[in-house]
Every structure is written in structure tokens, then in C-alpha cells.
C-alpha positions as YAML, in Angstrom:
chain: A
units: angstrom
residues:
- id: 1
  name: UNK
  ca: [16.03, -60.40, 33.30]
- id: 2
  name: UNK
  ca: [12.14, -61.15, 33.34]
- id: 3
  name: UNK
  ca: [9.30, -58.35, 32.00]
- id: 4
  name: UNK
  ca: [12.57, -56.26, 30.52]
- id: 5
  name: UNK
  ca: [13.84, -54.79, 34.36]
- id: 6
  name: UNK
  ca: [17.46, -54.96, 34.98]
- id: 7
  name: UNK
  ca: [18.28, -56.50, 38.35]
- id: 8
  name: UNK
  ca: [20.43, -53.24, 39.26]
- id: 9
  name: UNK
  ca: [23.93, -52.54, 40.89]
- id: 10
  name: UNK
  ca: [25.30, -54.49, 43.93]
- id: 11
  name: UNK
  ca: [24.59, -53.10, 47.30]
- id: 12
  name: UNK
  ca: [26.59, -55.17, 49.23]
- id: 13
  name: UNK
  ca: [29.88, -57.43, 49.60]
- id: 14
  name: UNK
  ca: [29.23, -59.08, 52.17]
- id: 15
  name: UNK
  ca: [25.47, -60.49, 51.83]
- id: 16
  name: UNK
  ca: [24.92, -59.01, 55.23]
- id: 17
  name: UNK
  ca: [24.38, -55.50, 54.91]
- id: 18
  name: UNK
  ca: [23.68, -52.76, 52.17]
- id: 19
  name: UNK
  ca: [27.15, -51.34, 52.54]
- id: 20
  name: UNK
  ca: [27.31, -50.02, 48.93]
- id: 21
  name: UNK
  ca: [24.39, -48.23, 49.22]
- id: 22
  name: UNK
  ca: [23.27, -48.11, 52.87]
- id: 23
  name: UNK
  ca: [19.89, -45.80, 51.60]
- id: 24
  name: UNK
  ca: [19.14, -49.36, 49.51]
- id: 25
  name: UNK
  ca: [16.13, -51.40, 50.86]
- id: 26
  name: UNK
  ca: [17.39, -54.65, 48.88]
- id: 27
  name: UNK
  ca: [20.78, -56.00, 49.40]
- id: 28
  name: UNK
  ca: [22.52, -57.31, 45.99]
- id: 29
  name: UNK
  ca: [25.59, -59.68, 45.92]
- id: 30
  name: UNK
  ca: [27.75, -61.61, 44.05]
- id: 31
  name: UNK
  ca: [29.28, -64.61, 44.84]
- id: 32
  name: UNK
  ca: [32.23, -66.09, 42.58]
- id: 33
  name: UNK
  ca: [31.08, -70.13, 43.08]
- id: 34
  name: UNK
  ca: [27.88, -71.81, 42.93]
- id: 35
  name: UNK
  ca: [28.47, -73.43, 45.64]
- id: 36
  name: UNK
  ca: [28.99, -70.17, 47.37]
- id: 37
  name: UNK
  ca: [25.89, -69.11, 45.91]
- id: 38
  name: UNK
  ca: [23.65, -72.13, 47.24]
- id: 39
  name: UNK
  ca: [25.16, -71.74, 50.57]
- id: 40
  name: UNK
  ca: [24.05, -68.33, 50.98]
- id: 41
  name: UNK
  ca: [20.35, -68.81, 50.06]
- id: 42
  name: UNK
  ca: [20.24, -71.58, 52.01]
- id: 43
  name: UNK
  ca: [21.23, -70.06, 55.02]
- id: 44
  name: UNK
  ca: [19.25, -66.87, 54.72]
- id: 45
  name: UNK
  ca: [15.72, -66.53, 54.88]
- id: 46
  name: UNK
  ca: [13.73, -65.08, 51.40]
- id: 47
  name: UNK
  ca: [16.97, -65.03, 49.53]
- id: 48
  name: UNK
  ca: [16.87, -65.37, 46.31]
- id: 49
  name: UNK
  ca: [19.97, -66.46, 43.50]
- id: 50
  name: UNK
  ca: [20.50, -67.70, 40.27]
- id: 51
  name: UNK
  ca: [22.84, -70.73, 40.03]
- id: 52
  name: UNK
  ca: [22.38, -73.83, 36.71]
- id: 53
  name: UNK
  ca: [19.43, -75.59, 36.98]
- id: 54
  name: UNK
  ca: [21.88, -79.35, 38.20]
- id: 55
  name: UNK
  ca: [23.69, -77.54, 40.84]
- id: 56
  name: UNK
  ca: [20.15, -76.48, 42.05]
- id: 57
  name: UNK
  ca: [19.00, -80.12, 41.90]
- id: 58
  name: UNK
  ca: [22.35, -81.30, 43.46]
- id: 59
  name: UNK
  ca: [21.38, -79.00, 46.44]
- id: 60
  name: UNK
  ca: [17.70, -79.82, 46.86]
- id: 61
  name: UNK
  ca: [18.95, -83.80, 47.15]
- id: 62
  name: UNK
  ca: [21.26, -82.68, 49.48]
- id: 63
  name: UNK
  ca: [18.01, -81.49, 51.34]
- id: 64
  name: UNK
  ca: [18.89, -77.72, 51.30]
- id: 65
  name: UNK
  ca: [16.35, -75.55, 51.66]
- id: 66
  name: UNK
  ca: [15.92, -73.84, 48.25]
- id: 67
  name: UNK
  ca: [12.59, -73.64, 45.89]
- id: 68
  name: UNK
  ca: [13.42, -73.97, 42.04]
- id: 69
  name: UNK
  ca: [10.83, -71.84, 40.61]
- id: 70
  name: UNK
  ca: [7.91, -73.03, 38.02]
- id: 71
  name: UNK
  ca: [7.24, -69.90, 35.69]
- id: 72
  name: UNK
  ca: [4.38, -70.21, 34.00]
- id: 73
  name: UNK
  ca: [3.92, -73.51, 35.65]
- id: 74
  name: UNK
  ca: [7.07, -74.49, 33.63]
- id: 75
  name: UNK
  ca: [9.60, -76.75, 35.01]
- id: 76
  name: UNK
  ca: [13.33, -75.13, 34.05]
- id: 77
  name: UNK
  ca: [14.05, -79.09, 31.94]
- id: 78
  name: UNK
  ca: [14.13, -79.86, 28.98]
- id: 79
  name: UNK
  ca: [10.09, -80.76, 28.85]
- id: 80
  name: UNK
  ca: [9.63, -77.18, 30.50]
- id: 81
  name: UNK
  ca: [12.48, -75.54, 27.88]
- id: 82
  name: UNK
  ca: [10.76, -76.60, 24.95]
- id: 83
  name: UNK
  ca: [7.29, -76.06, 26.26]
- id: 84
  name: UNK
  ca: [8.46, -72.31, 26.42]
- id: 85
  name: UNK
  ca: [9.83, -71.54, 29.94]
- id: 86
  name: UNK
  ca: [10.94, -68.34, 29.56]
- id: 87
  name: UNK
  ca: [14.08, -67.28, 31.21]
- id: 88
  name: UNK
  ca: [17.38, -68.39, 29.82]
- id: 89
  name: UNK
  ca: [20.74, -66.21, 28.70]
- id: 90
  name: UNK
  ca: [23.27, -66.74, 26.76]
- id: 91
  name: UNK
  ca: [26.96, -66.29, 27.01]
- id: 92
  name: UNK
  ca: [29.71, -65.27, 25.01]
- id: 93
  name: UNK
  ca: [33.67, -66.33, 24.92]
- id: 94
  name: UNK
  ca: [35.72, -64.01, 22.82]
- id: 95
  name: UNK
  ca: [39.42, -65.26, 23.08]
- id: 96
  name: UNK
  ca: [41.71, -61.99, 22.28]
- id: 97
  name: UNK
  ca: [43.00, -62.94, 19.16]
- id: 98
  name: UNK
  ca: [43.75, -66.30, 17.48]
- id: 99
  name: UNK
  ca: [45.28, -69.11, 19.82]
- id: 100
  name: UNK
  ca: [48.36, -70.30, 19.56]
- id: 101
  name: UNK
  ca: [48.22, -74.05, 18.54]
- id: 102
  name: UNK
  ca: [48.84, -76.22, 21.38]
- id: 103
  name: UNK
  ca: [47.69, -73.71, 23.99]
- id: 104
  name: UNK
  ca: [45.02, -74.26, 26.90]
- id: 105
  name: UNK
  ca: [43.03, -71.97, 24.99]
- id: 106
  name: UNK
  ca: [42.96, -73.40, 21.90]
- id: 107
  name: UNK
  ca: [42.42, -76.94, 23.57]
- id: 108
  name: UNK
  ca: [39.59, -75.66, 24.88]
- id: 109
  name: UNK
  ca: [38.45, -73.94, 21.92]
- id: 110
  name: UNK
  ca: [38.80, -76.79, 19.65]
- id: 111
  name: UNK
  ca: [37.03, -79.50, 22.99]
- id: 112
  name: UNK
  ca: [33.86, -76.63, 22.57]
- id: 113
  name: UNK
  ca: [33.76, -77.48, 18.51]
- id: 114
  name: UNK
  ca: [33.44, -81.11, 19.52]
- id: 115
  name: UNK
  ca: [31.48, -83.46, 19.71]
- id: 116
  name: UNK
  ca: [31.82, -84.63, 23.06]
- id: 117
  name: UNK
  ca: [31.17, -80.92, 24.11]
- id: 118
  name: UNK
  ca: [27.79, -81.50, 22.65]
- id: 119
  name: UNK
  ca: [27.04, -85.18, 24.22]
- id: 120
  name: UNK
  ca: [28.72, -85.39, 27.40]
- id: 121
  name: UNK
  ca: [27.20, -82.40, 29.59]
- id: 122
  name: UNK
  ca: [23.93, -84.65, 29.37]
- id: 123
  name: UNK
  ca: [25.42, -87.07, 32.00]
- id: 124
  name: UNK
  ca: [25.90, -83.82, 34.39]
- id: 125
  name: UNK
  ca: [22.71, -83.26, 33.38]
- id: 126
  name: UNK
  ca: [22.54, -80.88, 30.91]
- id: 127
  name: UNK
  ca: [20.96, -82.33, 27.80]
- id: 128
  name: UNK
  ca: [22.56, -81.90, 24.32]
- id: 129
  name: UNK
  ca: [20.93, -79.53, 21.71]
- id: 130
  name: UNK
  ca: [21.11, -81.93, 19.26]
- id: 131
  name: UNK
  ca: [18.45, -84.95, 19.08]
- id: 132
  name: UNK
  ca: [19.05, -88.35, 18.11]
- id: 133
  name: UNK
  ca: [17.76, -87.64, 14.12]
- id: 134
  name: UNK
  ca: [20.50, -85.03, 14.24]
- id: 135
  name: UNK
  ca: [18.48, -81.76, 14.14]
- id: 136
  name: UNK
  ca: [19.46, -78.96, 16.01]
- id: 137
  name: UNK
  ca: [16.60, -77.80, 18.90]
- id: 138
  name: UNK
  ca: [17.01, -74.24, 20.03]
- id: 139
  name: UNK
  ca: [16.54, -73.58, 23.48]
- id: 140
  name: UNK
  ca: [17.92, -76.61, 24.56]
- id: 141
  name: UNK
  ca: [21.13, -75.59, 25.90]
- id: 142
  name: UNK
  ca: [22.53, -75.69, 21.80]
- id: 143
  name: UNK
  ca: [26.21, -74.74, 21.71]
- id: 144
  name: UNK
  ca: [26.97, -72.76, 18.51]
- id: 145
  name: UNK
  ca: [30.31, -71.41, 17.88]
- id: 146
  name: UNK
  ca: [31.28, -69.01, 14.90]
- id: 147
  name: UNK
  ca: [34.16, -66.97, 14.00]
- id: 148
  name: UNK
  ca: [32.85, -63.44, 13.79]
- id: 149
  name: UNK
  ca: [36.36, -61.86, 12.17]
- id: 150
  name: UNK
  ca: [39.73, -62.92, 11.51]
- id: 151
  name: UNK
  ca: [41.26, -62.25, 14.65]
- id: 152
  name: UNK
  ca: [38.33, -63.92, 17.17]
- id: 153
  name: UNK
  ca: [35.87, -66.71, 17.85]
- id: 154
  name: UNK
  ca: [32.76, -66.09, 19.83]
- id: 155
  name: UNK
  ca: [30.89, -69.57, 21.41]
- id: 156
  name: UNK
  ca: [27.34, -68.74, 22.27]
- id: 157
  name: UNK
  ca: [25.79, -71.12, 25.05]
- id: 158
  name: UNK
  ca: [22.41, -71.04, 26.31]
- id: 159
  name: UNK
  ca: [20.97, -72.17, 29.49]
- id: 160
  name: UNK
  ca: [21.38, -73.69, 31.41]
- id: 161
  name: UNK
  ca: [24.60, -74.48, 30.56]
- id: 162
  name: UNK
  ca: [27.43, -73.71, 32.91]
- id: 163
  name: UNK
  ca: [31.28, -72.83, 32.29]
- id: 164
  name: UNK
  ca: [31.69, -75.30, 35.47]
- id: 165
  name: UNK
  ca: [29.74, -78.32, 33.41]
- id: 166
  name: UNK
  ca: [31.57, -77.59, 29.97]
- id: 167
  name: UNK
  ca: [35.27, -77.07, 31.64]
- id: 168
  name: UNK
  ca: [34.33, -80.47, 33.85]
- id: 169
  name: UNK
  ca: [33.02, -82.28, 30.62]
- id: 170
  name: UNK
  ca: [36.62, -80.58, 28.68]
- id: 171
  name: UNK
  ca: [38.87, -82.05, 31.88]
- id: 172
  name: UNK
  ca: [37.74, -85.77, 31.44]
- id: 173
  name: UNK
  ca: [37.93, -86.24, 27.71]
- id: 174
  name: UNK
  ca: [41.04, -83.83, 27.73]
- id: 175
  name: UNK
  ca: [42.86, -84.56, 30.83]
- id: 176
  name: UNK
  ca: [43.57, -81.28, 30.71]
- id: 177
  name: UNK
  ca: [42.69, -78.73, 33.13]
- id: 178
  name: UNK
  ca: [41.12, -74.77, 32.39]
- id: 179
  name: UNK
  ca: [40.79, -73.81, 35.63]
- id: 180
  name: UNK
  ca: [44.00, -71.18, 34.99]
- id: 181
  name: UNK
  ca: [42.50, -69.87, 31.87]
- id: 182
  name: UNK
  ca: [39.12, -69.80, 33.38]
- id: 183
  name: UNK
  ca: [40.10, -67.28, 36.36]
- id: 184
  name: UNK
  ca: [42.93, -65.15, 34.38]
...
């Protein structure tokens, strides 16, 4: 969300055609992959998507036709991030309820706390939060996690993180996979 606007509802499925709301003069989709994502702005003219700042880089080697936008005639890295570039979210994971120990959950969970959840996205290329001296830098992708009551956990994760980088990073130091948990 830029200048406080919401982006509004979805006015289409298929990408094509404003079949939610045929009256609509903008057509709004979703995609579930980034992937998915990059190959439909791509392939049509004056689209526009959001997708993490790597997978955006992965397409543009790949020679795809996509612009990643300066705002403010800042770069979304981490030079433009802590100069100020202003458009980044953050996301939530509330688990219902504690865990159980040994669970996919609570592997991941405890992989998030680590860490190698804070120093291996950089090699996807996602830079850690945390600098060399050890001092946390906000706005630069900082993982925080904190239990919020008894019964839950909440991980906060801003961008341009991605739950595909973090359950990639969890998957090699794990050997574990979260793709089930992730989708259920």
C-alpha cells in the first residue's frame, strides 16, 4: 500500500478478463507462485505485480521483460532500504496453539529462532538484519519472533523476505521439508 490506498478486491481469476466485476476498468489477480506471478507480467503488456525483490532479479537475468521500480530514486536493496525506500510489509505466523515437540511445525518454529534463519537467506540474497558488530538494523529484512500469550507465537518478517527463501534456507540446514505445512 503506497499514499494509504488499498489496492481493492480481485476482479478477475483468470488475468484475462474482469469476470468478478465485468463494470471494473482494472483487472486484479492473484496468483499462488512467484513464478506464476513473473510469468504473467511478463507476458502481458503494462502489468504490474508484486513478487521479492531476488525472484525479480532472478527474472530480469533471465532477460524477462519486467522493470523493478526506483521510488524515490531508491533502489529496493539494502543501500536503497536503509536510505529510506519506502514500501515494505510485514508478515505474521500465528501457529494455533503450542507445537507438539518433534512436529514440522515446531521444527520450523524453532529453524525461524535460529541463527541460520538469520544468516543464510543472505546467500539467496536476502541480507540478514543483523550486522557484523551484532546490532540489530530495522528495515533490513530483521526477523523478530515473540510469544504474544501462552497458547501462540507470532514471527514478524519484513521485506523483502519471502516464505519461499526462509522454508528453502529451513530445507537445507534441516533436511526437512515445509512444503505440507506451508499449503495446509
Amino acid at each position: 500500500m503506497l499514499g494509504g490506498s488499498s489496492e481493492g478486491a480481485l476482479t478477475s481469476d483468470s488475468c484475462e478478463t474482469a469476470n468478478r466485476s465485468p463494470s471494473s476498468a482494472t483487472i486484479l489477480c492473484e496468483r499462488g507462485t512467484e513464478p506464476e506471478v513473473l510469468d504473467e507480467i511478463s507476458s502481458t503488456p503494462g502489468a504490474i505485480g508484486k513478487v521479492d525483490l531476488p525472484s525479480a532479479n532472478e527474472a530480469k537475468v533471465a532477460e524477462r521483460p519486467l522493470t523493478v521500480p526506483r521510488l524515490g530514486e531508491r533502489y529496493p536493496d539494502v543501500s536503497g532500504i536503509s536510505a529510506g525506500y519506502p514500501f515494505w510489509t510485514i508478515e505474521y505466523l500465528y501457529p494455533k496453539g503450542e507445537p507438539e515437540d518433534g512436529a514440522l511445525l515446531a521444527s520450523f518454529i524453532d529453524f525461524l529462532r535460529s541463527g541460520t534463519a538469520r544468516a543464510e537467506p543472505a546467500d539467496d540474497g536476502y541480507p540478514p538484519c543483523v550486522g557484523k558488530d551484532g546490532q540489530t538494523y530495522l528495515l533490513r529484512n530483521c526477523l523478530k519472533l515473540t510469544c504474544t500469550c501462552r497458547d501462540c507465537s507470532v514471527m514478524v518478517l519484513v521485506w523483502p523476505w519471502s516464505w519461499r527463501s526462509m522454508s528453502r534456507s529451513w530445507r537445507r540446514s534441516s533436511g526437512r521439508s515445509c512444503r505440507t505445512w506451508m499449503s495446509g
